[in-house]
C-alpha positions in Angstrom: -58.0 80.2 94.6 -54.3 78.8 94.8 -52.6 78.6 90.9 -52.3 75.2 89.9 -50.1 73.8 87.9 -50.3 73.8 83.9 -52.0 70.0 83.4 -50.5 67.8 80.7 -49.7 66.5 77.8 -47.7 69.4 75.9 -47.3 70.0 72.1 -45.0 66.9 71.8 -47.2 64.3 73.7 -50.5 65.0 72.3 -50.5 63.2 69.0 -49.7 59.4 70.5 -52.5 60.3 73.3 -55.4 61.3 71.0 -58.0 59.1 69.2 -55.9 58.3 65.7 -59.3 59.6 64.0 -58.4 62.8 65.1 -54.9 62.9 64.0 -55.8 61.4 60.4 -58.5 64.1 59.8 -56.3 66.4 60.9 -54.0 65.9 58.1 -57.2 65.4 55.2 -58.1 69.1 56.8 -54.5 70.2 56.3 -54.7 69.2 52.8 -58.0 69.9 52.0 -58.8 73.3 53.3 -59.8 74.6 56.7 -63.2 75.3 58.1 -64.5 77.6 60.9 -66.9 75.5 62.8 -68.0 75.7 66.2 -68.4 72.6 68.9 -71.0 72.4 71.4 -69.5 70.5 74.8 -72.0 68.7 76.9 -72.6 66.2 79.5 -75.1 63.3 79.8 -76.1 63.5 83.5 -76.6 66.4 85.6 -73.0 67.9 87.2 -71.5 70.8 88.7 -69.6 72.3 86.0 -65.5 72.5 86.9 -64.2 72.8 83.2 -61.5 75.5 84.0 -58.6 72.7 83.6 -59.8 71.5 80.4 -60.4 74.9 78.6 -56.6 76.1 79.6 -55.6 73.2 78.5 -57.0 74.1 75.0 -56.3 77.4 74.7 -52.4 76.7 75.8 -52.2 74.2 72.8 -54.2 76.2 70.2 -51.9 79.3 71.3 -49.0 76.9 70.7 -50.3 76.1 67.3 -50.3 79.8 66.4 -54.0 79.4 66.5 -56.4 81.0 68.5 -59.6 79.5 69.8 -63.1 81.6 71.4 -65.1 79.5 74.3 -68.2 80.5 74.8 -68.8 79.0 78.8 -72.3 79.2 79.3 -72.2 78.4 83.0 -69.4 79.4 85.5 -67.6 77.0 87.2 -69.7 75.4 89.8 -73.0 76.2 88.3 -74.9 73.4 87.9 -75.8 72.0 84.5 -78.6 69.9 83.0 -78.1 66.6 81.3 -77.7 67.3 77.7 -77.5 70.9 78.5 -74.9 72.7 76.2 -72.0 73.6 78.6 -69.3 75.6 76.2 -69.3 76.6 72.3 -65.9 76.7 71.3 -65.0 78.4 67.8 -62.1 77.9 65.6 -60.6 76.5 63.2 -61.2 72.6 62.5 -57.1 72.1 62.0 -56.3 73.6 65.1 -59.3 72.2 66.7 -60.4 68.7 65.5 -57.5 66.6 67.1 -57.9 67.6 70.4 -60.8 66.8 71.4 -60.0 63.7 73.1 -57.8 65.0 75.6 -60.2 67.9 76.2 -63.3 65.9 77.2 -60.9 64.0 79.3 -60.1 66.7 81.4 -63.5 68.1 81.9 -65.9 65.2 82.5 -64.2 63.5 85.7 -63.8 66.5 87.1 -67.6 67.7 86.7 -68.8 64.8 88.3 -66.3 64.6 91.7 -67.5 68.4 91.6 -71.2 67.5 92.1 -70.8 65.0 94.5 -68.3 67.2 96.6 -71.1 69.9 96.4 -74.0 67.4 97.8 -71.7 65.4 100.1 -70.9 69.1 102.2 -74.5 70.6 101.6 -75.9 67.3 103.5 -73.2 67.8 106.1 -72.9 71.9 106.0 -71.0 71.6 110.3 -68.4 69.1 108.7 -65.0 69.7 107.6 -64.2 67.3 105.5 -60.9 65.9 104.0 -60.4 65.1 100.3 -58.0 61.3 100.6 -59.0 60.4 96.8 -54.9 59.9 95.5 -54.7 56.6 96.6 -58.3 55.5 94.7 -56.4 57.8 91.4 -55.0 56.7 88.3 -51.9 58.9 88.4 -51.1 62.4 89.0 -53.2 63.9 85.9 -56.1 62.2 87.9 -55.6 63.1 90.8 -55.0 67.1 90.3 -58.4 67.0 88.4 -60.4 65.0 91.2 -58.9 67.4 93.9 -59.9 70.3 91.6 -63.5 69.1 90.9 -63.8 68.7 95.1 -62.4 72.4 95.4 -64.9 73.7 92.9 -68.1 71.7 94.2 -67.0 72.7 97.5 -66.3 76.3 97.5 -69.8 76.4 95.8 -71.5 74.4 98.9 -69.9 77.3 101.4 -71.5 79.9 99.1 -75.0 78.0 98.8 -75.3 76.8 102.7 -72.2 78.2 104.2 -70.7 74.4 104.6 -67.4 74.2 106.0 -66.8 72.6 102.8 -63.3 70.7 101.8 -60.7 71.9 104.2 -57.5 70.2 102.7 -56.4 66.9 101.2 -53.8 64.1 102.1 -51.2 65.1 99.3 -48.9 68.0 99.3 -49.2 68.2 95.4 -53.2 68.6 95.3 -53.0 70.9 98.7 -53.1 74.1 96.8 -56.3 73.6 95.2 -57.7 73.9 99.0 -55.6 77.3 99.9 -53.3 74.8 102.0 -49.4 74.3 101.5 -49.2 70.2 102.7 -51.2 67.8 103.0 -52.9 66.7 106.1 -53.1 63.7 107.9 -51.3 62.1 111.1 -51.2 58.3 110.7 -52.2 55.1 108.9 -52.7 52.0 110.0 -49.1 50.8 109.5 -47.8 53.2 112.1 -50.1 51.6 114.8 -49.1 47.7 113.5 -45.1 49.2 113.9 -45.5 50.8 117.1 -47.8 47.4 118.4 -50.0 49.6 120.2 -52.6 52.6 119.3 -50.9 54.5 122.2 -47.4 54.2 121.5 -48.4 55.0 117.5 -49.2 58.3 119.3 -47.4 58.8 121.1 -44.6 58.3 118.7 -46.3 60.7 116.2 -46.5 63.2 119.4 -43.4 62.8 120.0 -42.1 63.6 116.5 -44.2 66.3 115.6 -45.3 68.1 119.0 -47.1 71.2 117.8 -49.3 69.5 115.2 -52.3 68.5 116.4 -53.3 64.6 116.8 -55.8 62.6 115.1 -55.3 59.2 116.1 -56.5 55.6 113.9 -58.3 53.2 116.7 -59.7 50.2 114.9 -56.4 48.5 114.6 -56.9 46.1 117.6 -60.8 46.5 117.5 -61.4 48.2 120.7 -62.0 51.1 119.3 -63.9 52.4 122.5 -61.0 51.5 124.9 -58.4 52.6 122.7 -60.3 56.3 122.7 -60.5 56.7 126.1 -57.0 55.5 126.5 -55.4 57.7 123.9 -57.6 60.8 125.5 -55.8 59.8 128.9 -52.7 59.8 128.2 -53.0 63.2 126.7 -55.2 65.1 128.9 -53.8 68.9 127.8 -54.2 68.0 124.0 -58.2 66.2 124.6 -58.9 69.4 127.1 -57.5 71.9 124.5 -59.2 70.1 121.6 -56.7 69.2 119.8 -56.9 65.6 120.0 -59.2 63.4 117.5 -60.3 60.0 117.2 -60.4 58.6 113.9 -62.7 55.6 113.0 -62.1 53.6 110.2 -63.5 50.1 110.9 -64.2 47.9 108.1 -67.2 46.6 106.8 -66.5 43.1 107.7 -67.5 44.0 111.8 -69.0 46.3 114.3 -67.4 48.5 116.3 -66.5 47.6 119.6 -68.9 46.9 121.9 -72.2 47.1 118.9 -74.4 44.7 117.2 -77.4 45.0 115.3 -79.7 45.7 118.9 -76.8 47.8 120.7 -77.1 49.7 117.4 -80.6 50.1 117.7 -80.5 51.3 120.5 -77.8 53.8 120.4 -79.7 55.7 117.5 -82.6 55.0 119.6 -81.2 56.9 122.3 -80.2 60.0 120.1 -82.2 60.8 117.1 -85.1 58.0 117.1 -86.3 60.1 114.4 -83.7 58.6 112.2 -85.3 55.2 112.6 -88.8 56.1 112.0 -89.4 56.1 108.5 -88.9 53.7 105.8 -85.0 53.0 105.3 -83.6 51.4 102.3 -80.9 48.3 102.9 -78.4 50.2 102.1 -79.2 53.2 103.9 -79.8 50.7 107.0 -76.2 49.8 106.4 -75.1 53.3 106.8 -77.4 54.4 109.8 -76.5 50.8 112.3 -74.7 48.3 110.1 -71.1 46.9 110.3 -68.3 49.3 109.6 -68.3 53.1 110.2 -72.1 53.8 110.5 -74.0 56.0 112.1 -74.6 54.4 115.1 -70.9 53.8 115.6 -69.8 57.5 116.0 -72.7 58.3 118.3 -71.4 55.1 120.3 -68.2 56.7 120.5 -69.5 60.1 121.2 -71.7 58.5 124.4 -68.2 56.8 126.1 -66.1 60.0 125.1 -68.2 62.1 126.9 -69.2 59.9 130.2 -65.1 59.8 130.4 -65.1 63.2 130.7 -63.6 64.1 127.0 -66.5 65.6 125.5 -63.6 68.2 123.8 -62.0 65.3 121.7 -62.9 65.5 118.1 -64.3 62.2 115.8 -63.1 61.8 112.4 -64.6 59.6 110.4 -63.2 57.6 107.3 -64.3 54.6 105.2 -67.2 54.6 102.5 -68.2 58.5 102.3 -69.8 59.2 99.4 -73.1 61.5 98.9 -75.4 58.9 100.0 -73.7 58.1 103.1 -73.6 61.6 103.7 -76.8 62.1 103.6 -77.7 58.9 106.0 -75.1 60.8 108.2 -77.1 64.2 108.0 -80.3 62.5 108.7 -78.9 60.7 111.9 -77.1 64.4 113.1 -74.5 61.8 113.8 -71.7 63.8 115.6 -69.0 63.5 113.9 -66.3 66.7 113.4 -64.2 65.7 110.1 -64.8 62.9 107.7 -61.7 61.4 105.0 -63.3 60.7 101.7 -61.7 59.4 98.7 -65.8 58.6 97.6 -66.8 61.5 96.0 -64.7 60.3 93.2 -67.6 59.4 90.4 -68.9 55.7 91.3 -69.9 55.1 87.3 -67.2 55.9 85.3 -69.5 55.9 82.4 -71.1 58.8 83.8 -68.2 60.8 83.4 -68.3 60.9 79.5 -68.5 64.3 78.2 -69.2 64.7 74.3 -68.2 67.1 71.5 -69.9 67.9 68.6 -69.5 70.2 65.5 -72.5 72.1 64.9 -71.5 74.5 62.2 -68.9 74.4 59.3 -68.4 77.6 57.9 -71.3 79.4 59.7 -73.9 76.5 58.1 -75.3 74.5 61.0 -74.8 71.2 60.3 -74.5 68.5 62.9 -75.3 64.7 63.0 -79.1 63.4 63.1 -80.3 63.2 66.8 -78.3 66.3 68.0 -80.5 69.3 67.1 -80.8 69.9 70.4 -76.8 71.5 70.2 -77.7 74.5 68.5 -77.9 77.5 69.7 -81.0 78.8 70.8 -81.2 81.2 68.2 -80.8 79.0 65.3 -82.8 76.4 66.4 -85.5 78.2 66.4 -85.1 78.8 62.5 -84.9 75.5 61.8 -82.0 73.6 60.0 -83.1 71.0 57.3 -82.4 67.8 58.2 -82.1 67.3 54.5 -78.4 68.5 54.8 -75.0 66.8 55.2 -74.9 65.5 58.9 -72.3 63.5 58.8 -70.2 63.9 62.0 -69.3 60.4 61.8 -66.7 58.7 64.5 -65.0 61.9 65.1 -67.7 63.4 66.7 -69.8 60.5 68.4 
């Protein structure tokens, strides 16, 4: 995998981004004697494990400090890891240690997360490239190196499991090394077509300007998506013969595609995999499989006219909405679609995302706070600790 960048903050910037709990027991440590303790790291939902951002992070600043810090990772990165389930003991010492735990669990929860939904989301769609487009939906740069590395890691894991295609690149030049790429990728939003005034003239513009890239061109501007496809694959017959023309859909929620409504949908699906119709379908999944927007229905609609015009070669891409379970509506429909843009494996709950530290040992006596027994190691749990003890962990470690 590609070298990222060193993530953020430094020695300097730490302090004024860290819990002030942290910072004041830092200095009661400093003037009260060190201990040796060990944390235990662990998540409250299942995720794929991408933590290799946040434990550089720690060891660069505990190197800084003159320190030195041992992580005991349980699980590799992209293993998959129980709710509760310990993830990494770390030793050290509690000065070095203590006040950085809030920027810690902020680099490794987020990124756990977009890592297991990248994982499912290629899994369910193993013949689909897909394209990570999450910066926009980011909360800065920090963010969006650590969404673009949990979609690399949950990924590279789902071509090693069910030889996916897996995440091929991403839209911003600075995330693009995570996915072994040097740019971005991407051809055109929707504010080239509005400037140009047509969907041909926006590509042929973007044809014109680039020639030897290939061409994925946005037709729901106007909302003819069908006649704008067959257009667009007319006027460049070598490029749709060679394959290296797409069609991108990205029509709202707010309407069909051209040319569907609830029956036409219907039928469509009904047409191509009735199977998908069968069974019992949730709302929501009905949504996805023949409901307004980008569903299911929609690509095979644009699959059917592409092909009676004679441009069976041209690619679909397919934007707006994909996260795991639209994914997996998508899988159970076979719908044909060649690339889909997601920003939606980001995590939907944020409060999912919460990772939690906890000292269990101060000076090699386990100690931790009642209600977390579970943290200790396997081999001194099964001794016992009293609960009779000092378990204070307090706000520091909740």
């Amino acid at each position: 995998m590609a070298v990222h960048k060193p993530l953020g903050p430094g020695v300097a910037e730490q302090p004024g981004l860290t819990d002030s709990y942290f910072n004041i027991s830092r200095e009661i440590i400093a003037q009260h004697g060190d201990a040796d303790v060990v944390y235990a790291i662990f998540m409250r939902r299942p995720v794929t494990l991408a933590g290799k951002m946040a434990t550089d992070w720690l060891e660069r600043m505990v190197s800084a400090r003159g320190g030195s810090v041992k992580i005991d990772a349980l699980h590799a990165d992209g293993a998959w890891v129980g709710a509760g389930e310990p993830i990494y003991y770390i030793t050290g010492s509690m000065q070095q240690l203590v006040d950085l735990e809030t920027i810690f669990l902020q680099r490794l929860g987020a990124a756990c997360v977009a890592a297991y939904n990248a994982y499912q989301m290629c899994v369910d769609l193993p013949k689909v490239a897909f394209l990570a487009m999450d910066a926009r939906h980011c909360a800065g740069a920090e963010m969006a190196d650590l969404m673009a590395y949990g979609a690399s890691v949950g990924s590279r894991k789902a071509r090693l499991k069910a030889n996916a295609i897996g995440f091929v690149g991403c839209a911003a030049d600075a995330t693009a090394h995570f996915f072994e790429q040097e740019k971005g990728m991407g051809t055109m939003p929707h504010a080239l077509v509005g400037y140009a005034g047509s969907t041909v003239e926006a590509a042929r513009m973007f044809h014109e300007t680039y020639p030897s890239r290939p061409l994925t061109v946005l037709v729901d501007y106007f909302g003819a998506e069908i006649d704008d496809a067959i257009t667009v694959a007319q006027n460049f017959p070598e490029m749709a013969a060679s394959g290296t023309l797409s069609i991108r859909l990205d029509t709202h929620g707010g309407r069909f595609v051209q040319g569907l409504d609830t029956q036409a949908s219907y039928a469509v699906l009904e047409r191509h995999v009735p199977e998908a119709i069968r069974g019992y379908r949730s709302d929501r999944e009905l949504k996805h499989l023949m409901g307004t927007g980008v569903s299911a229905a929609a690509v095979w609609h644009l699959r059917e006219h592409l092909d009676k015009a004679g441009f069976n070669k041209v690619k679909i891409v397919a934007s707006s909405g994909f996260g795991p379970d639209k994914c997996r509506v998508f899988a159970l429909a076979n719908a044909p679609v060649d690339v889909i843009g997601t920003g939606s494996y980001l995590p939907e709950k944020w409060s999912e995302t919460y990772a939690t530290a906890d000292i269990i040992s101060y000076n090699g006596t386990p100690r931790v706070k009642i209600g977390r027994e579970f943290l200790f190691r396997k081999e001194v749990a099964t001794k016992g600790v009293s609960n009779s003890e000092d378990t204070t962990g307090g706000e520091a470690n909740s």
